[in-house]
Structure formats: structure tokens, C-alpha cells
Backbone bond lengths (Angstrom), bond angles and torsions (degrees), N, CA, C in turn:
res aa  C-N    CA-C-N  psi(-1)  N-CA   C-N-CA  omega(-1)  CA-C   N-CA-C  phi
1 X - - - 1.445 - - 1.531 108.88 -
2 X 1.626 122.26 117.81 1.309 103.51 157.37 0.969 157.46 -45.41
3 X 1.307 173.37 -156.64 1.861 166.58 -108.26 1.332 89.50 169.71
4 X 1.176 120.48 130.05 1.777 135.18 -168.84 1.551 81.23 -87.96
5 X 1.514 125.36 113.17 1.820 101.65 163.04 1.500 120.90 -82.11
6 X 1.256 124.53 -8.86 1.248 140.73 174.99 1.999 101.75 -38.17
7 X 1.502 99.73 -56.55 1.498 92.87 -171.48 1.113 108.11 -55.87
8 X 1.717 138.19 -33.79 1.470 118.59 -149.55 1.532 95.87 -90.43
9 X 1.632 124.87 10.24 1.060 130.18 -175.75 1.463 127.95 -104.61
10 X 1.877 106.18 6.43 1.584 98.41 -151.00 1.764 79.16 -96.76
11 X 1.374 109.37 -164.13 1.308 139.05 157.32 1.352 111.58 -91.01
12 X 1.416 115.13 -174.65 1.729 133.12 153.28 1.952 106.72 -125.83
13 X 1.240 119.11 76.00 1.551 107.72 -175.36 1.800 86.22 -95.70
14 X 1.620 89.16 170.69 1.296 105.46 177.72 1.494 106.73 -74.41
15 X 1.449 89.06 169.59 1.746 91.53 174.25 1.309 105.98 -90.99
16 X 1.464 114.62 158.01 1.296 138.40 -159.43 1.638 99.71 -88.14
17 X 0.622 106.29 -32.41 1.831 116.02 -158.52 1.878 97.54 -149.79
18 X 1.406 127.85 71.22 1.283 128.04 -175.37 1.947 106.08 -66.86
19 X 1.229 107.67 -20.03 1.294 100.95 -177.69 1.538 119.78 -90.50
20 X 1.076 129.08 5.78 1.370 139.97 156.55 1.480 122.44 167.83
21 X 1.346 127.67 -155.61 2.047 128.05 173.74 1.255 100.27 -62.44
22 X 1.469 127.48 118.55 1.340 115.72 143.25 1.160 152.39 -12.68
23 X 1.547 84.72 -47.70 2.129 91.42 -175.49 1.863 100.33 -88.66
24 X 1.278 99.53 -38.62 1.789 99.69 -177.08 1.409 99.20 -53.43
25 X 1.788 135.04 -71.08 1.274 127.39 172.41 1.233 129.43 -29.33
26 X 1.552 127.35 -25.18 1.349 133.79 -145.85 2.079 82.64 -105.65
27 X 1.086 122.55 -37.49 1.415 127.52 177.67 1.698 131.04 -129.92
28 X 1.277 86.18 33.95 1.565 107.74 168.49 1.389 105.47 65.73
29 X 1.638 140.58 41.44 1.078 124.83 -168.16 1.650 106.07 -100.83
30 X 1.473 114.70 -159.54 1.402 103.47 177.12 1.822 92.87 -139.87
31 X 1.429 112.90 156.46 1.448 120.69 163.95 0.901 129.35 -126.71
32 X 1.463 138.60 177.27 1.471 132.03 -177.37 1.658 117.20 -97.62
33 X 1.617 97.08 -59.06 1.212 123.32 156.85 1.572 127.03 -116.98
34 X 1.633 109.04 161.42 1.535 100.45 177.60 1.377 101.42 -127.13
35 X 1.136 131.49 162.92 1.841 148.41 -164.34 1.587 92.90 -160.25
36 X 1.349 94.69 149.12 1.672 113.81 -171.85 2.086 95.46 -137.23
37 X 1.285 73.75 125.15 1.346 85.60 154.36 1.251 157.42 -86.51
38 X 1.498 139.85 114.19 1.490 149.26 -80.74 2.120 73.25 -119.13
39 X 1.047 125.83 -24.79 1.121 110.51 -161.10 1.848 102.14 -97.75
40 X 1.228 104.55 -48.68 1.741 108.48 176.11 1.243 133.71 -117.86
41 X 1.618 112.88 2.03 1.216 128.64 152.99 2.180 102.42 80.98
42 X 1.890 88.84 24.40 1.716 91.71 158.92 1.452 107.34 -66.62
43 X 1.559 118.50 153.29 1.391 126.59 148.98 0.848 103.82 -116.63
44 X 1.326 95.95 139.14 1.538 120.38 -166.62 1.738 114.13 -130.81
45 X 1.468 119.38 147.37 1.810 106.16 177.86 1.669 100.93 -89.87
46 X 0.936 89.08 120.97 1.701 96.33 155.88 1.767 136.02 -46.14
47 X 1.244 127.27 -176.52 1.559 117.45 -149.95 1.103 107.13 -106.82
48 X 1.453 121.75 31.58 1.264 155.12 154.19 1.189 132.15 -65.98
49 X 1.544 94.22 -52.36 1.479 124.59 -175.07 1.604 98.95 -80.54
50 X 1.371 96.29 163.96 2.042 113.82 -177.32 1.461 98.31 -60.23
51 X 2.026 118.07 -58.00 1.618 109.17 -169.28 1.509 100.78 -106.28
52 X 1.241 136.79 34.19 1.711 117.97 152.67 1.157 136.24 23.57
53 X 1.602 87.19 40.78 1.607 100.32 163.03 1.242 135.52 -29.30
54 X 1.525 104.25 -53.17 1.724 100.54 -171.20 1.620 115.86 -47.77
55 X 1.513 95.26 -50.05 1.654 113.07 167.69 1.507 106.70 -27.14
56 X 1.191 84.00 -104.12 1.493 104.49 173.86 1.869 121.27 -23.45
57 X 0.863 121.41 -8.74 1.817 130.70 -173.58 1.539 87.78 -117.61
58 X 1.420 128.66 -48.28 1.834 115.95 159.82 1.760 115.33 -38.74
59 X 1.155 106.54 -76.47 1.134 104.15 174.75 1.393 151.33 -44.12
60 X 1.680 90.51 -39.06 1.497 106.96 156.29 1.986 129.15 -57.04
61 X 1.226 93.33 -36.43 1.329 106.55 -171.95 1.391 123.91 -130.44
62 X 1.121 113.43 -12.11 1.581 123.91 174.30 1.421 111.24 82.65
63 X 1.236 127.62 -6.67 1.645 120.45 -178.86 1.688 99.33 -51.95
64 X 1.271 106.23 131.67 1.213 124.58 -167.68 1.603 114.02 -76.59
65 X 1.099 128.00 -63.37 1.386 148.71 -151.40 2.205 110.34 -129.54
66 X 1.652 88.85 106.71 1.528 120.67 -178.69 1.692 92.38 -86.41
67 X 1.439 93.91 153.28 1.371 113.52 162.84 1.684 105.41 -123.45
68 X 1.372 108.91 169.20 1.328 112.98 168.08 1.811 111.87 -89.47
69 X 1.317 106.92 139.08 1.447 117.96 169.87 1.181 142.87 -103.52
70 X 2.030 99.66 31.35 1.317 124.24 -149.67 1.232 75.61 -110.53
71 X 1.955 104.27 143.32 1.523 111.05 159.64 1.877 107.52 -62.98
72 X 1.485 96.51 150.34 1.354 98.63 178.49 1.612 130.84 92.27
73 X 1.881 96.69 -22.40 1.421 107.12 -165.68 1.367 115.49 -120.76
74 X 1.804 140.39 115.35 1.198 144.03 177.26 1.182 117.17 -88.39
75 X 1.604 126.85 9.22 1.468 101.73 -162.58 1.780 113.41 -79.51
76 X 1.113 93.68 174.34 1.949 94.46 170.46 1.382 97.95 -122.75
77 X 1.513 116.31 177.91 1.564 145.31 178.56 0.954 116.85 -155.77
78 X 1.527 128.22 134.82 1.389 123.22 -154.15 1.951 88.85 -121.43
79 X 1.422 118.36 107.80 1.301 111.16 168.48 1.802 130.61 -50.01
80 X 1.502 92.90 -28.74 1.597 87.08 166.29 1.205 143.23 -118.08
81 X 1.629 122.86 2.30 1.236 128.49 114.84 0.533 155.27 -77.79
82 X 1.733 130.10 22.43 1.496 147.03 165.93 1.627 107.14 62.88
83 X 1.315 116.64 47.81 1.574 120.72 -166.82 1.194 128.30 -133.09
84 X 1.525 134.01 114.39 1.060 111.73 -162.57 2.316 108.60 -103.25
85 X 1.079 80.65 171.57 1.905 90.63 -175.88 1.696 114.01 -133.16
């Protein structure tokens, strides 16, 4: 299996919105989980949640590589090599 290079490429910015998804806060929604993104520090709900933000903020913009925004939890996911870290 190849080496995602995306990870050795992200940042660590803060989160944008530390108190939950952006877009759910912005219209009263609810999420399951939240993941932040390694490049601009959106939080986003995961594909769990009803609007799947994180998704959706990939697509929009291409930032490659989510982190988890779960206490306790470091992993990453790389949206375009299907890879996790």
C-alpha cells in the first residue's frame, strides 16, 4: 500500500468553532461526532451526523486530511487517499 503524502503535509491550526460543527451551530443542527480539518481548522460533523459536514467542507474545498475532534482521539483520514493515520 502506498504512504498517504498528504499527512506529512497538513498543519495543526486551531479550530474555528471549538464548541462544535460550524454549519450545525450556524442553523441549529445536531452532530454525532466532530473532525477538524488539518488544513483550516473547520469543524465539521462527521457521516454520522444528518448534514456531514466534514464531507461536505472536503468537497467544497479540497483540504485533504481531517482529524478527529473527539476527546481522547488523534486519528487522521485522508479524503483522497482513502487512508487513515
Amino acid at each position: 500500500m502506498a504512504t498517504c503524502e498528504h499527512f506529512s503535509q497538513v498543519d495543526d491550526p486551531a479550530a474555528n468553532t471549538p464548541e462544535g460543527c460550524e454549519e450545525c451551530l450556524a442553523v441549529g443542527g445536531r452532530w454525532v461526532h466532530l473532525r477538524r480539518c488539518l488544513e483550516c481548522g473547520h469543524i465539521g460533523c462527521c457521516d454520522s451526523s444528518p448534514g456531514k459536514h466534514a464531507t461536505q467542507h472536503f468537497h467544497t474545498t479540497t483540504h485533504p486530511v481531517i482529524q478527529s475532534f473527539e476527546p481522547g482521539e488523534s486519528w487522521r483520514w485522508c479524503f483522497v487517499d482513502n487512508q487513515m493515520a
